[in-house]
C-alpha positions as CSV (number, residue, x, y, z in Angstrom):
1,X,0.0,0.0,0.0
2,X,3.0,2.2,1.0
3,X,3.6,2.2,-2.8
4,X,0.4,3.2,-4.1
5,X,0.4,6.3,-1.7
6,X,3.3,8.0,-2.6
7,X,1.4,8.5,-5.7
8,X,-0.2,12.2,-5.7
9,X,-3.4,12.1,-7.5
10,X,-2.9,14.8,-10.5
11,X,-6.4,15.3,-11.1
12,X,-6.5,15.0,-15.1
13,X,-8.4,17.6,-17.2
14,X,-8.8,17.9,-20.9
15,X,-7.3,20.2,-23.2
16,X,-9.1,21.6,-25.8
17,X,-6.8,21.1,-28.9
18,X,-7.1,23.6,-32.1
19,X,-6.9,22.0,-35.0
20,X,-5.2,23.7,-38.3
21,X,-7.2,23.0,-41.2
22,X,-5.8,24.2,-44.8
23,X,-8.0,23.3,-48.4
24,X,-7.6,24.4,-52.2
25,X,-10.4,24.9,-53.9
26,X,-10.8,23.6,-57.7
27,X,-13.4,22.9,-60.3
28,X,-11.7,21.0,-62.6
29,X,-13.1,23.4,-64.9
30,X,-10.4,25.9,-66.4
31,X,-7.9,27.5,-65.7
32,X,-9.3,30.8,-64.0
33,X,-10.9,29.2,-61.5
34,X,-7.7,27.5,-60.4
35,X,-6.2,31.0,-60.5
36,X,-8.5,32.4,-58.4
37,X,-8.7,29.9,-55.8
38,X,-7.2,31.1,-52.6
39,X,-6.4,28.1,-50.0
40,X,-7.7,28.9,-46.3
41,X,-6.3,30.3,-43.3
42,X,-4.8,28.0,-41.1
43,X,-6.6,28.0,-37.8
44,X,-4.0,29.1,-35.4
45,X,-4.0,29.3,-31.6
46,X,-6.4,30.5,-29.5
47,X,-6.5,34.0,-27.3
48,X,-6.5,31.3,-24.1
49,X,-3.7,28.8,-25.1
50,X,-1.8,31.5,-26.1
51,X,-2.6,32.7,-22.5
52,X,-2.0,29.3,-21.0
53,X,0.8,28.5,-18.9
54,X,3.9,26.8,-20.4
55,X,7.1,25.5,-19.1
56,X,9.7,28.7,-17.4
57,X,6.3,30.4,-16.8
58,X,6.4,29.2,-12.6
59,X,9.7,29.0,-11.3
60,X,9.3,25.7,-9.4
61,X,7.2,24.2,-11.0
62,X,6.4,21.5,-14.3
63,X,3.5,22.3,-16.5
64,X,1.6,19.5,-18.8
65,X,-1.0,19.5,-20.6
66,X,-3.3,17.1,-19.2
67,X,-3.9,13.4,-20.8
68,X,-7.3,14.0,-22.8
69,X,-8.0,9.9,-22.7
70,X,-8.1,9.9,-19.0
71,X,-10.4,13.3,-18.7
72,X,-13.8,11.5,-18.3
73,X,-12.5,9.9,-15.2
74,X,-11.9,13.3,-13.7
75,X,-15.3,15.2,-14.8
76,X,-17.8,15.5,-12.0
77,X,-21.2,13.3,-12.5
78,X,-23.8,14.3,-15.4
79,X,-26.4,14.1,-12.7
80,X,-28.3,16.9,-10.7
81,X,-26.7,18.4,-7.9
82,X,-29.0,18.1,-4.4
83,X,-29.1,20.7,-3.0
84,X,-29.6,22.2,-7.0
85,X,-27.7,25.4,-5.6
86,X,-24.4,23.2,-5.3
87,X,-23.5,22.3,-8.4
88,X,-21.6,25.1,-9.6
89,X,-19.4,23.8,-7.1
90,X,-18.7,20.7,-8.5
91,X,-18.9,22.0,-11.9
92,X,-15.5,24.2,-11.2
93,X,-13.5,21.1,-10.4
94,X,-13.6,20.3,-14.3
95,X,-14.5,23.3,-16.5
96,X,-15.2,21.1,-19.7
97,X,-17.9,19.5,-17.8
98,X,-19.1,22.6,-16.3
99,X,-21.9,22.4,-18.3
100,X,-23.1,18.8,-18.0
101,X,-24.3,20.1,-14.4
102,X,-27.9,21.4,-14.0
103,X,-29.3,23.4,-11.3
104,X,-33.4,22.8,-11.3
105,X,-33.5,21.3,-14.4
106,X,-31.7,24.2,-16.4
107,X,-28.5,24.3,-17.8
108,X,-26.1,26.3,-15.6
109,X,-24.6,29.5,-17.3
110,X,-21.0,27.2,-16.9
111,X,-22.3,25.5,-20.1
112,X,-22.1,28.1,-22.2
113,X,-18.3,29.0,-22.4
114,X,-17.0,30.0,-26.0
115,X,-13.2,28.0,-25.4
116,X,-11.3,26.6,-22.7
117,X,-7.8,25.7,-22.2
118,X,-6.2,23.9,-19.4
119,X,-2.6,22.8,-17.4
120,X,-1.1,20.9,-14.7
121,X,1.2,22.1,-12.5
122,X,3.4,19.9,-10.5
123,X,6.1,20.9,-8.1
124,X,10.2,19.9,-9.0
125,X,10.3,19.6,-5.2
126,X,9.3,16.0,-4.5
127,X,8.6,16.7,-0.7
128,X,5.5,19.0,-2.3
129,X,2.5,16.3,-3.4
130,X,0.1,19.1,-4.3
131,X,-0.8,19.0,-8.3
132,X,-2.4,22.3,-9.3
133,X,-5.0,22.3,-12.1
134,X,-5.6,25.7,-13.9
135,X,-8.0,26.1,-16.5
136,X,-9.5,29.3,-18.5
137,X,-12.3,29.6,-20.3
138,X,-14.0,32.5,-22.3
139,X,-17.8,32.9,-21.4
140,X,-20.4,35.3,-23.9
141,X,-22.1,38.4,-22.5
142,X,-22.7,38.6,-18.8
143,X,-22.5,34.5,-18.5
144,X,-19.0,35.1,-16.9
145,X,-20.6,37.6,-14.1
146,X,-23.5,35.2,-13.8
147,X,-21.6,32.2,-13.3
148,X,-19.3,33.9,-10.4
149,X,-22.7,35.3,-8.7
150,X,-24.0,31.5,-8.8
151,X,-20.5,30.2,-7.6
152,X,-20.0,32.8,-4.7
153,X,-23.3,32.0,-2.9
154,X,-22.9,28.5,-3.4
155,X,-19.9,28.3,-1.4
156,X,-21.0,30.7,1.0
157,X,-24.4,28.2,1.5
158,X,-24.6,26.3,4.2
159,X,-26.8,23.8,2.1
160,X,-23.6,23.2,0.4
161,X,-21.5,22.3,3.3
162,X,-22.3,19.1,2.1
163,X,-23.6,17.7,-1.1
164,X,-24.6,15.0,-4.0
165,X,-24.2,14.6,-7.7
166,X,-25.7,11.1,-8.1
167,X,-23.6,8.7,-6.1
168,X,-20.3,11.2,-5.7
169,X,-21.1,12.9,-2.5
170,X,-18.6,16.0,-1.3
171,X,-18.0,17.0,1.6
172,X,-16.3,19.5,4.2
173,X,-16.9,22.7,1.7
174,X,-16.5,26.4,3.0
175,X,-15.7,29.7,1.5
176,X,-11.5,30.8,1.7
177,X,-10.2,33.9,1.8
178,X,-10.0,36.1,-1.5
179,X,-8.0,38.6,-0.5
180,X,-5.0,39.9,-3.1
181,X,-6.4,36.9,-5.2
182,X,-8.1,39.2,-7.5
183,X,-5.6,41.8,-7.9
184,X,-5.1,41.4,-11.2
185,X,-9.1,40.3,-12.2
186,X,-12.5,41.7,-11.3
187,X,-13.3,39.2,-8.8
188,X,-12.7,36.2,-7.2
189,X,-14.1,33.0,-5.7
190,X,-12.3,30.9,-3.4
191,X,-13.7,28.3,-1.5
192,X,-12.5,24.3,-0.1
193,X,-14.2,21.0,-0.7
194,X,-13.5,17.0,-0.5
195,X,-14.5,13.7,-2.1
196,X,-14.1,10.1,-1.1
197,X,-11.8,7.8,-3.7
198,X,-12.1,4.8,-2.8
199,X,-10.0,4.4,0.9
200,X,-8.8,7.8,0.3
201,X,-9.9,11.2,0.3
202,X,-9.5,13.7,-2.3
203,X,-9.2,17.3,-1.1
204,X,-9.2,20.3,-3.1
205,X,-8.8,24.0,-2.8
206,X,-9.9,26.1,-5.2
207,X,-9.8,30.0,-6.8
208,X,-11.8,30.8,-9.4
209,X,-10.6,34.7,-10.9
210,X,-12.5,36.6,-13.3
211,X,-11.2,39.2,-15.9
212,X,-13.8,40.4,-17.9
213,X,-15.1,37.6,-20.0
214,X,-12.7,35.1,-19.1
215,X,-12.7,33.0,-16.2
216,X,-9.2,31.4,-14.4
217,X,-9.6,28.3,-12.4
218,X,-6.7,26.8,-9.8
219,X,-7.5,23.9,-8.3
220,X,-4.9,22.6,-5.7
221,X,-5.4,18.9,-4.2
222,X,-3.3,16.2,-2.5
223,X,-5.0,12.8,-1.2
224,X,-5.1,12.4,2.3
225,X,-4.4,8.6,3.1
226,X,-5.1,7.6,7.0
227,X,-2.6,4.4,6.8
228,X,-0.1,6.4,4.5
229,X,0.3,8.4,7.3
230,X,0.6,6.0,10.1
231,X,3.2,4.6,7.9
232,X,5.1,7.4,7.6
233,X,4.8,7.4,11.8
234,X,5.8,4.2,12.2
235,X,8.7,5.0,9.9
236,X,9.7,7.8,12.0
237,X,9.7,5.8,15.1
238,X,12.0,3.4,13.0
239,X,14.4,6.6,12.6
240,X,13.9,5.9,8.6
241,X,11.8,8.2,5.8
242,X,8.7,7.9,5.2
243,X,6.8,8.4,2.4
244,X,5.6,11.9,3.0
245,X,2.0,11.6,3.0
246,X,0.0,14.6,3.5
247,X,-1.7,14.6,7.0
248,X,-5.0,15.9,7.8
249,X,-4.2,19.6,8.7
250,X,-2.2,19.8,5.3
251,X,-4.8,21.1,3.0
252,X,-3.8,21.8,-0.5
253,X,-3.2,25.6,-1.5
254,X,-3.0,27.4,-4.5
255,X,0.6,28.7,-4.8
256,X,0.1,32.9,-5.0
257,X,3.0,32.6,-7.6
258,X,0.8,30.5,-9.9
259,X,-1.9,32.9,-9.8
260,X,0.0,36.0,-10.7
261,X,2.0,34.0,-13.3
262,X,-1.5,33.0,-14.8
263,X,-3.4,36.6,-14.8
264,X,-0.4,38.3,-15.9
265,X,-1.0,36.0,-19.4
266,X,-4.3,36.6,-19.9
C-alpha cells in the first residue's frame, strides 16, 4: 500500500486542442478558377492557449497538458446536484464538464463557455504532493458575471457544506479567503471541498478569478491517506523516511506565484 500512496493524484483535465485545417479549392473546370482559388487560413492558436501556462512560466514548477484519454475519469457526474444550488461547485473542479451540471432542471450558465484551455502544474520539489490544475475559459455576454454570482453563494451556502451529484457525495466545503487573489481580475471566488476515492480522500482547494469575459480556475489537491500516514509514523519511530504523506491539517493551497503567473498572461 505504502507504494500506491506516494502517488499524488494529479487530477487530469482535458485540453481543448485547435486543430489547423488548410483546403484548395478547384473545379476542374479551367484554368481561372484554379487562379482564383485562394487556399484557407490555417486555424491558429487561440486567445487562451496562447494565455496558458507553459514550461519557465512558474519558477518551481512543471507544467503539462493534461492526458485527454483519462479526462472523463476526472469530470464531475452528469447528474443533478442536491441541493440544486451546489452544483456550480462541482462544476468548477472540471471546467469542460461545467456544463453537464444542472441546477433545477436548467442548464447552468458554466455550459455556455466559448473556449477553454487547461494545465497541470506539478512541483520539482518532490517533498511538495500538491498537483495544481488551472483552467481558462471564455464565457459570452454577462455569463461570466452570472456564473461567479452563482458560484459565490454556493460556497457561502450552508446547504452546500455538504452535497450529492448522483452517487459522488462531497464534503467539508466552505468559502476561503480572496484577499489579493483578485488583484489582477475583477473578482474572485475561493472556497474548499473533499471527495471520497475509494479508501482515500481527495481534497481540493480552489480559486476561481475573473477578468472580464474570461474565467481562471486553480485547483490545488493532495489525497489524504489515514494508513499512509501511520506509515510514515511508524517509519519515524524506525528513525527511517517515510513516504511523505500529506496529514489531515495539510490542506492543499493554490501557490500565489501560480496565480500572478496566470493573470499576468491573460
Amino acid at each position: 500500500m505504502k507504494s500506491a500512496v506516494s502517488r499524488v493524484v494529479a487530477a487530469v483535465s482535458v485540453v481543448v486542442a485547435l486543430g489547423a485545417s488548410a483546403a484548395c479549392s478547384s473545379d476542374g473546370g479551367g484554368g481561372d478558377a484554379r487562379k482564383d482559388a485562394k487556399p484557407r487560413a490555417s486555424a491558429g492558436p487561440s486567445k487562451l492557449e496562447k494565455a496558458a501556462l507553459t514550461s519557465g512560466d512558474v519558477k518551481g514548477y512543471d507544467v503539462e497538458e493534461p492526458d485527454e484519454s483519462a479526462s472523463s475519469a476526472a469530470a464531475p457526474p452528469a447528474a443533478k446536484p442536491s441541493p440544486a444550488e451546489c452544483g456550480p461547485l462541482a462544476a468548477m473542479l472540471d471546467v469542460r464538464a461545467a456544463g453537464q451540471t444542472s441546477t433545477a432542471g436548467k442548464t447552468n450558465t458554466a455550459g455556455k463557455t466559448k473556449d477553454h484551455v487547461r494545465r497541470v502544474l506539478t512541483a520539482t520539489d518532490d517533498k511538495d504532493f500538491t498537483t495544481t490544475r488551472v483552467g481558462l475559459s471564455s464565457y459570452a455576454g454577462s455569463d461570466a458575471e452570472q456564473t461567479m454570482a452563482d458560484l459565490r453563494a454556493a460556497a457561502r451556502s450552508k446547504k452546500c457544506a455538504a452535497f450529492r451529484i448522483g452517487e459522488q457525495r462531497y464534503i467539508g466545503v466552505r468559502p476561503l479567503p480572496t484577499q489579493g487573489k483578485a488583484d489582477k481580475g475583477d473578482e474572485a471566488v475561493s472556497y474548499k471541498i473533499a471527495h471520497r476515492k475509494g479508501e482515500y480522500v481527495m481534497r481540493e482547494s480552489v480559486t476561481v478569478v475573473r477578468t472580464g469575459a474570461t474565467l481562471a480556475v486553480f485547483d490545488a489537491s493532495n489525497l489524504y491517506d489515514p494508513e499512509g500516514v501511520q506509515s510514515d509514523k511508524d517509519a519515524e519511530k524506525d528513525g527511517t523516511d517515510g513516504i511523505g504523506t500529506p496529514t489531515a491539517d495539510q490542506d492543499p493551497k493554490v501557490a500565489p506565484e501560480i496565480v500572478t503567473a496566470q493573470l499576468d498572461k491573460i
